[in-house]
N, C-alpha and C positions, 0 to 999 in steps of 0.2 A: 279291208283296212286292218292293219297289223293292231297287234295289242299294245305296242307302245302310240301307234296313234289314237287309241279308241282312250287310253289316258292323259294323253296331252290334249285330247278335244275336251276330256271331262274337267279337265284344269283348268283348261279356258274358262269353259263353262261357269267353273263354281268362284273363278276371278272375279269375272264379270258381276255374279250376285253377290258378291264381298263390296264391291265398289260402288254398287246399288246401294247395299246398307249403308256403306259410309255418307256418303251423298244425302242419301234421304235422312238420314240419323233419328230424330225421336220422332218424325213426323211416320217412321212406322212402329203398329202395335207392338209395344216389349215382346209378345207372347208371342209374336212372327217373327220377331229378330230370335228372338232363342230357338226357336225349331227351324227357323233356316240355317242357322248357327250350328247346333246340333246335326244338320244333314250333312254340312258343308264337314266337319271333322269327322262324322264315320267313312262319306265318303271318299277324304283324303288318307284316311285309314287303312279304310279297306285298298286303294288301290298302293301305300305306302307298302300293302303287307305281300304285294304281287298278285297276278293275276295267273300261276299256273296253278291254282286250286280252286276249287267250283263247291261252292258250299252251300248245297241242297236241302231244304228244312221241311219236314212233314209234320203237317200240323192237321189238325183234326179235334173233333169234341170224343167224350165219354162215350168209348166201346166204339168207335169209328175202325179202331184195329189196327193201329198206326205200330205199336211197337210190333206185333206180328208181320207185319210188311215190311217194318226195320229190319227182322231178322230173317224176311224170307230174302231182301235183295241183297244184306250180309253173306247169308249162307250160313247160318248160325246160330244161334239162340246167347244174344249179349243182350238186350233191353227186356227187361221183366215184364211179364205179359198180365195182364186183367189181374186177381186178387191181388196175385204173387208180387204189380208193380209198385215199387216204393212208393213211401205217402212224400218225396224229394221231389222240390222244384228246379231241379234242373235237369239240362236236358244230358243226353246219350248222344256220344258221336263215334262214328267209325271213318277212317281215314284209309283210304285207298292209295298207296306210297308212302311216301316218309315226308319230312322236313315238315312236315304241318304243325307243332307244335307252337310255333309263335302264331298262327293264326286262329287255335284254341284258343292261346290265353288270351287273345282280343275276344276273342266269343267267349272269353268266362267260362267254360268247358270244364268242371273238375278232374283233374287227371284220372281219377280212380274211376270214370264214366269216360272213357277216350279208349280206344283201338284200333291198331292199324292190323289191315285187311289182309293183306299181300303176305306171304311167305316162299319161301324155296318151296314147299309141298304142294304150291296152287300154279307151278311153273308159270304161262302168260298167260291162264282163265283169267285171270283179273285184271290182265296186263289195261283192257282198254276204258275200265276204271281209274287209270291212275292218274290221281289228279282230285279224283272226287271225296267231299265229305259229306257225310250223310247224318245229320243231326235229328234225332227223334227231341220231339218238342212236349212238353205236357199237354195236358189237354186244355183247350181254351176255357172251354165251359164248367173248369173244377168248382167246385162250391172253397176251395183252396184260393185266395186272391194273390199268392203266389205264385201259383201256377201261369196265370194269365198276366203277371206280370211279366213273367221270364218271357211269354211268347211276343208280349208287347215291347219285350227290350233285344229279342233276336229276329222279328218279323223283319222289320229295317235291313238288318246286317245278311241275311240270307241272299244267295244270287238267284237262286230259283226257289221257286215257294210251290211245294205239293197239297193241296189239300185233301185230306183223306177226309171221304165220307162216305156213310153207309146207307143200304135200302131202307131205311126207317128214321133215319134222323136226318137226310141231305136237305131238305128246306129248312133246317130246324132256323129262325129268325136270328138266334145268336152269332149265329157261321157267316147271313148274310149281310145282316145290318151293321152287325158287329165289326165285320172286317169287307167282306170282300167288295161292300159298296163304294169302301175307302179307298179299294185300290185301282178306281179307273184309269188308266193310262200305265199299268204296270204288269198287260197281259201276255206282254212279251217275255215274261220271266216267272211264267204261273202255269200250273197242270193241276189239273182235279181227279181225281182217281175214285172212282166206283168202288171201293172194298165191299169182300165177304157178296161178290154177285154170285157163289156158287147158291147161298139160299134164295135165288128167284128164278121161277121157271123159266126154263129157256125162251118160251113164247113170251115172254114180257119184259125178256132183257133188252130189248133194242128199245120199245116204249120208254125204260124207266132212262137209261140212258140220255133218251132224247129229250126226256124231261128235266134232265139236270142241266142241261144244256140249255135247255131254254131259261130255266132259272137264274144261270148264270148271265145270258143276255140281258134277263129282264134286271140285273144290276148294274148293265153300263161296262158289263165286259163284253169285249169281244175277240174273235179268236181263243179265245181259251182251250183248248186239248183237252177231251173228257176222254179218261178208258177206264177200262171195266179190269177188276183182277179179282184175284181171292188168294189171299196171304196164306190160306185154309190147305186147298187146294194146288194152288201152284198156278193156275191162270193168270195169265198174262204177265208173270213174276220176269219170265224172259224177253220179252217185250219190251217191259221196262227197265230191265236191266240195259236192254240195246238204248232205250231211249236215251237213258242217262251217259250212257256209252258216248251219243251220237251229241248231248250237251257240252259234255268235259271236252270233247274231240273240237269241235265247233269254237266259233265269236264267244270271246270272253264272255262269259253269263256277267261277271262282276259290274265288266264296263257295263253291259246292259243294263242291268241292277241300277248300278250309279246313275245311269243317265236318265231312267225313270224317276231315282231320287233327286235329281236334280228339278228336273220337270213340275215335281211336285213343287218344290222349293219356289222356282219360278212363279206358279200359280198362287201362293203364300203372299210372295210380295205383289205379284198385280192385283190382286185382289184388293191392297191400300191405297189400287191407284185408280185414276183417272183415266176413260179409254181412251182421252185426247185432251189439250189444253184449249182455252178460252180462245177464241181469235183475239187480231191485234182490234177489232173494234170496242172488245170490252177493255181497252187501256185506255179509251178515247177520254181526255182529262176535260174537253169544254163543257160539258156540263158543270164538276167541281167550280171550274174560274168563272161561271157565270153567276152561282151561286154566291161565291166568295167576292165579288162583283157589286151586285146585287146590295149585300150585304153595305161591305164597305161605302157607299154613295155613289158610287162609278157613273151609274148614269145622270144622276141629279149634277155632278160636277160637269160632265160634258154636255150638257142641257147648259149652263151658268156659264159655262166658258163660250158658248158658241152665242148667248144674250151678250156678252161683255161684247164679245169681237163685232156684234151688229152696230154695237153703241151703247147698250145697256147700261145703266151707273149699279146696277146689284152688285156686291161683290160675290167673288166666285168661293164655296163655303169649300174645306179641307177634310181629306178623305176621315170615313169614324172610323174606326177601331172594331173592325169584327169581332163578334162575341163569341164566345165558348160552344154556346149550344148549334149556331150556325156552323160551326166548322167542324164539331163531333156528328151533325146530321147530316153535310156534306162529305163525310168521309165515309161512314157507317154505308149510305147510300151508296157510295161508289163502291168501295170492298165488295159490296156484299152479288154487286151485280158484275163485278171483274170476277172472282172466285166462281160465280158459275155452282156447277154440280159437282163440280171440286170435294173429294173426300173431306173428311173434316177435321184432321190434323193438318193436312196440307191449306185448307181456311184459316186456321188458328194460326200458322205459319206464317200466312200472309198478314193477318191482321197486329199479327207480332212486330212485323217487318217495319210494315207501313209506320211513317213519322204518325210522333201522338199530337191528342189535338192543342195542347200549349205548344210545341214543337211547327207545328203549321201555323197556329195563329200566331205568331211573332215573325216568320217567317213573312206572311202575308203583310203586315204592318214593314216592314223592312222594305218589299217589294215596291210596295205603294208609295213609301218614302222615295224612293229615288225616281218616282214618276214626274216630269216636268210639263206644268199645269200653267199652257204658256198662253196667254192671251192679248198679244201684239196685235193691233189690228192693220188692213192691208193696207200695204204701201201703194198698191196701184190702184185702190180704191178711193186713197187719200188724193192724188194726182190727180182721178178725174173729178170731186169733187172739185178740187182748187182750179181745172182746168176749166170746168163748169162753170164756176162762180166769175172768172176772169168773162169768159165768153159773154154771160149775163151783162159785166157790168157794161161792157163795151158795144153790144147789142144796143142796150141803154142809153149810150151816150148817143151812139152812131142816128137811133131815132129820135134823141131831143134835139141833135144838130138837122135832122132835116125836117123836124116839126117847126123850127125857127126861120128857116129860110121858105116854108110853106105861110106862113104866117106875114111874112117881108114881101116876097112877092106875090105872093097869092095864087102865084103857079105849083101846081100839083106835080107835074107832069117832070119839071127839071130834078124834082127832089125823089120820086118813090124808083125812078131807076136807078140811080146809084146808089146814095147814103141807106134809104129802103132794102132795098135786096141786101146791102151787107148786115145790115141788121135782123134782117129774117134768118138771113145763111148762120148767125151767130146765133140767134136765141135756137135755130134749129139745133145747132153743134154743143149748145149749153145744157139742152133737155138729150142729148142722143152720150153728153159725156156724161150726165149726171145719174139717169137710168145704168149706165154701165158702171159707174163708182158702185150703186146701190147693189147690183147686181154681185160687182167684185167682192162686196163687203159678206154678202150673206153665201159667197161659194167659200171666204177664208172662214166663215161663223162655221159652216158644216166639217171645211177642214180641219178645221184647228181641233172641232169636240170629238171627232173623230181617230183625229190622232190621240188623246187625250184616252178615249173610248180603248183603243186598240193595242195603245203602249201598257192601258193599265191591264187590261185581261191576256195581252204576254206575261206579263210580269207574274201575274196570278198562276197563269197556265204555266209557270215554270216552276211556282213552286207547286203544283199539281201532280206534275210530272216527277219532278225529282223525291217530293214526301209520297207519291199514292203510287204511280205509272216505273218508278226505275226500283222498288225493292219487291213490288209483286211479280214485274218481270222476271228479276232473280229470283224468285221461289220457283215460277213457271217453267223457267229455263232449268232450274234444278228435277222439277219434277218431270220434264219432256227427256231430261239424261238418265236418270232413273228408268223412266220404261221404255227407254230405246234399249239401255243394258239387259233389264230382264226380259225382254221381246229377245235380244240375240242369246243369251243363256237361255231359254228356251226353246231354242231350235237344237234337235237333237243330229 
């Protein structure tokens, strides 16, 4: 991958956490918007200021031997060494080629503390340095709080980070806790350098070695490059000088650099977030409307509508008026189980969103009003009644006309076959339409309260949906855009 693509990936990159922040806005910590904020302008900085310079920082505590290792991969004696170095927090740089100067003054560099390396007298020894700068850092561990500020305001901006330490202070807690636990996922732009291994016996230089190493795993690094030198002596001065050689030569450190800083960035903002959002079943609004329901008389009116439509004379009573505390413990309730494990700005977001509860309870009272609370009773229930009664009356008649002519003649026989059977067939068809009236009356009584039941808890469940289910959604849908952005800013 070229260097102009490892910057237009980092662009992408640091887009994408720009449009997270907007998106999410104060539902992330200030303190996280300003240090991603902060990443996002060194790193458009740094890659604004080019990528053919590799800006190498050693850093180290008190007596680690950093500026003697400055001046041994110099070739020189420019950074003042142990008593002789100034009580100044800032750092020493030397420059390997030219044009580097506006990449100083980003690094805040005094010029009187700045040197370039290369001359006509070094013909191409330095040639395959050219590119690099090599920034001696203060000591971290100055009892100077200057000192460690400088290192906390150029640790960021370095593309490769050296840490020098020595046989006597490499665990020291400062070096570990301090910093280098800080910087997991940024091992691809870090080396640890053994200094002054000429003072340990040969037989225990691979031991101590292997112990810095493991120290260094046991902070969550890995791959890290440990070697051994002595600024003293001259070990491994050449070595490193290849290595550095083989960095500048090499995949932009910068883009690296950045891309780790990005990374971090990234971990900044998911951190505010959520690993996943709620399902759709925590939008589910029938619980609110049944509540809200409940409240309002809902069932008691369809209970009264469905007495009237049997024949009932009760009138049928009109919906109450939900109360304040009913619809602030239906809401409170629902939020609180839609939100889930939801961060807690992103709750507060929601409960923001969400209609209040005067806002719902008026809302509710509106609904209910246009609920039509119909209590007609059935037409085809009235029909068999009146077809009943007809059949009855005539049944009626049909047997007084042949109980008279039973009584005239005194014959039985002329009368229960004819007038008889029509009269049974009728009083049968009077009780067979009358049961079926009854029957019709009590299927319109369940209809009716039913629809009654059904119209009112839409209507509720609309205002559920539209006050509780469609502005948490919009937070949800903002905060699933959010860590879909920084899930792809994150991928390096």
């Amino acid at each position: 991958m070229s260097e102009q693509d490892d910057s237009a990936r980092l662009t992408a990159r640091l887009t994408r956490l720009e449009e997270a922040l907007a998106v999410a806005g104060d539902r992330i910590d200030p303190a996280v918007v300003s240090q991603v904020r902060q990443i996002d302008d060194q790193v458009r900085d740094r890659l604004a200021l080019g990528v053919d310079h590799t800006v190498v920082a050693l850093l180290g505590g008190t007596g680690s031997g950093k500026s003697s290792l400055f001046n041994a991969v110099a070739g020189f004696d420019f950074a003042q060494v142990g008593v002789r170095r100034p009580t100044t927090s800032q750092a020493t740089a030397c420059v390997w080629g030219t044009r580097g100067d506006a990449l100083l003054d980003w690094l805040a560099v005094d010029p009187d503390l700045r040197i370039e390396r290369e001359s006509a007298l070094d013909g191409d020894t330095e040639a395959p340095l050219r590119g690099l700068v090599l920034l001696d850092l203060p000591d971290h561990d100055s009892v100077d709080d200057r000192h460690r500020e400088t290192v906390d305001r150029l640790l960021p901006m370095a593309d490769l980070l050296v840490w020098v330490v020595d046989p006597q202070k490499y665990a020291d807690d400062a070096l570990h806790s301090g910093y280098l636990r800080r910087l997991v996922g940024h091992e691809g732009a870090m080396l640890v350098l053994l200094n002054q291994i000429d003072l340990v016996p040969a037989e225990q230089q691979e031991a101590l070695i292997a112990d810095v190493a493991r120290l260094i795993e046991a902070d969550g690094l890995t791959g890290v490059p440990v070697r051994a030198v002595s600024a003293r002596t001259g070990d491994g001065i050449a070595e490193l000088r290849d290595l550095l050689a083989e960095v500048v030569g090499g995949r932009s450190l910068a883009a690296r650099r950045g891309a780790a800083e990005v990374g971090d960035a990234a971990r900044l903002i998911a951190a505010q977030l959520a690993e996943s959002e709620p399902g759709d079943t925590a939008l589910e609004v029938s619980p609110v409307a049944d509540r809200l329901a409940e409240a309002a008389g809902l069932p008691a009116i369809a209970d009264a509508v469905a007495a009237a439509v049997r024949g009932g004379a009760e009138p049928v009573p009109s919906f109450v008026r939900v109360q304040s505390g009913t619809v602030e413990a239906a809401r409170a309730d629902w939020v609180d189980h839609a939100v889930g494990t939801m961060p807690t700005r992103w709750s507060a977001a929601v409960r923001d969103r969400v209609g209040s509860v005067a806002t719902m309870r008026q809302a509710a009272d509106d609904a209910l009003a246009q609920v039509a609370v119909v209590v007609r009773r059935s037409v085809a229930a009235a029909v068999c009644v009146v077809l009943a009664a007809v059949c009855g009356v005539i049944a009626v008649m049909m047997a007084s006309i042949g109980a008279g002519q039973v009584l005239g003649r005194g014959r039985w026989t002329d009368v229960l076959l004819p007038e008889g059977a029509v009269a049974l067939a009728l009083a049968v068809i009077a009780v067979v339409l009358l049961v079926t009236g009854v029957r019709a009356r009590r299927r319109a009584a369940v209809r009716r309260a039913e629809q009654v039941r059904q119209t009112g808890r839409a209507a509720l469940g609309t205002v559920a949906r539209t006050w509780l289910a469609e502005p948490t959604a919009a937070v949800l849908a903002e905060h699933r855009r959010v860590r879909e952005l920084v899930a792809a800013a994150a991928q390096d």
